[in-house]
C-alpha positions as CSV (number, residue, x, y, z in Angstrom):
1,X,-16.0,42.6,-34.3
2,X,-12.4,42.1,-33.7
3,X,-10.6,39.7,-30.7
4,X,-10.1,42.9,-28.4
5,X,-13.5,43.6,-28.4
6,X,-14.9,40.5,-27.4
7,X,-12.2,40.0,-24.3
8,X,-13.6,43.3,-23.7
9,X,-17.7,42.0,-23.4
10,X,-15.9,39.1,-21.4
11,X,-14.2,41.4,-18.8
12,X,-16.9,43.1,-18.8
13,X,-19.4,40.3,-17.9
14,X,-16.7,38.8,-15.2
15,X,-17.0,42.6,-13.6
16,X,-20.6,42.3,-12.8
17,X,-20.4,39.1,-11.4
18,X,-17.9,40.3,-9.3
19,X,-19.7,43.0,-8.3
20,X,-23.1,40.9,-7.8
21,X,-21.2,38.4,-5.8
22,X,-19.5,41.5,-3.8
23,X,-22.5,42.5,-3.2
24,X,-24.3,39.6,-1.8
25,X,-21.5,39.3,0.2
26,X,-21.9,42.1,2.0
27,X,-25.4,41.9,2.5
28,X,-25.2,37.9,3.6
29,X,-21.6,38.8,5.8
30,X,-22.6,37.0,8.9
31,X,-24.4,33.7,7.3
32,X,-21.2,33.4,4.7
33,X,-18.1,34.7,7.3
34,X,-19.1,31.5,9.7
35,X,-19.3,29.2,6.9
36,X,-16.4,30.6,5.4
37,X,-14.4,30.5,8.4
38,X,-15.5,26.9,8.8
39,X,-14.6,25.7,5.8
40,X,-11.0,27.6,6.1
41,X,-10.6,26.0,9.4
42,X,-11.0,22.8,8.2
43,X,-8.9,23.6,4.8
44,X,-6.1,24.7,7.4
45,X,-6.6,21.1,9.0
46,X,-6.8,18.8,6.5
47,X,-3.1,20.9,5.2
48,X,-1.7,20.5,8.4
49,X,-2.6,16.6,8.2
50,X,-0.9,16.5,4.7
51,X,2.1,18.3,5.2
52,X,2.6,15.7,8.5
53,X,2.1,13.3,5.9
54,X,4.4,14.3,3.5
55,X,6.9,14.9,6.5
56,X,6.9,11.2,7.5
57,X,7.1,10.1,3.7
58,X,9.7,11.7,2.7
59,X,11.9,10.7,6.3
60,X,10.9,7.2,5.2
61,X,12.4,7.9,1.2
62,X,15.3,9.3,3.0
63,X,16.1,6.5,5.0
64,X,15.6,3.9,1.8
65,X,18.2,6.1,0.1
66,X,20.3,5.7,3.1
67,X,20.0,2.5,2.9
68,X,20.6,1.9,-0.8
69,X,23.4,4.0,-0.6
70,X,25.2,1.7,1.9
71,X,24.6,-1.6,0.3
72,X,25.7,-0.3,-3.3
73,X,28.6,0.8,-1.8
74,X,28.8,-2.1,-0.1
75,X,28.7,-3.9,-3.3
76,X,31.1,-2.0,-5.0
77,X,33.6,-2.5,-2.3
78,X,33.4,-6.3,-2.6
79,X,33.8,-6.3,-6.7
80,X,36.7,-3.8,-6.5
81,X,38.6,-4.4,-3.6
82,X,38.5,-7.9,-3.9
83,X,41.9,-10.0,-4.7
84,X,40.2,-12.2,-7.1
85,X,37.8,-11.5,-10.1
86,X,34.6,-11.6,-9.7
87,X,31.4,-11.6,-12.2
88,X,28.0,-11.8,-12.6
89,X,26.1,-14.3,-14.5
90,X,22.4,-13.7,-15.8
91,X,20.3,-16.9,-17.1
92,X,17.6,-14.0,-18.7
């Protein structure tokens, strides 16, 4: 029995569950559509929520880098514009 053939039992397997489950589909279609469409609305929901919250975090990372941004230049102002040298001393 060679590789092909076995991904070829496989497929084959997979197919009748998908027919099986296509099939209790239709025959359950009311009982699963108003769970299903539950369970999407609430999926929708909780993606809404996220993407808010993802919205508002990256505004916040935005305005860090903003800020960041300003004081290093700050900082570089000081120690290259300056008329006198200036350095740094670490104890570490």
């Amino acid at each position: 029995m060679n590789l092909s053939s076995k991904n070829m039992k496989s497929d084959d397997k997979y197919k009748v569950f998908r027919q099986k489950a296509e099939e209790f589909f239709r025959n359950n279609r009311d009982a699963v559509s108003t769970d299903f469409q539950h369970d999407i609305e609430k999926v929708v929901e909780e993606l809404n929520i996220h993407q808010i919250e993802l919205e508002m975090q990256y505004l916040e990372l935005h305005e860090a880098n903003q800020k960041l941004s300003h004081e290093r230049e700050k900082y570089h102002n000081l120690y290259m514009q300056a008329p006198v040298a200036y350095f740094t001393l670490n104890l570490a």
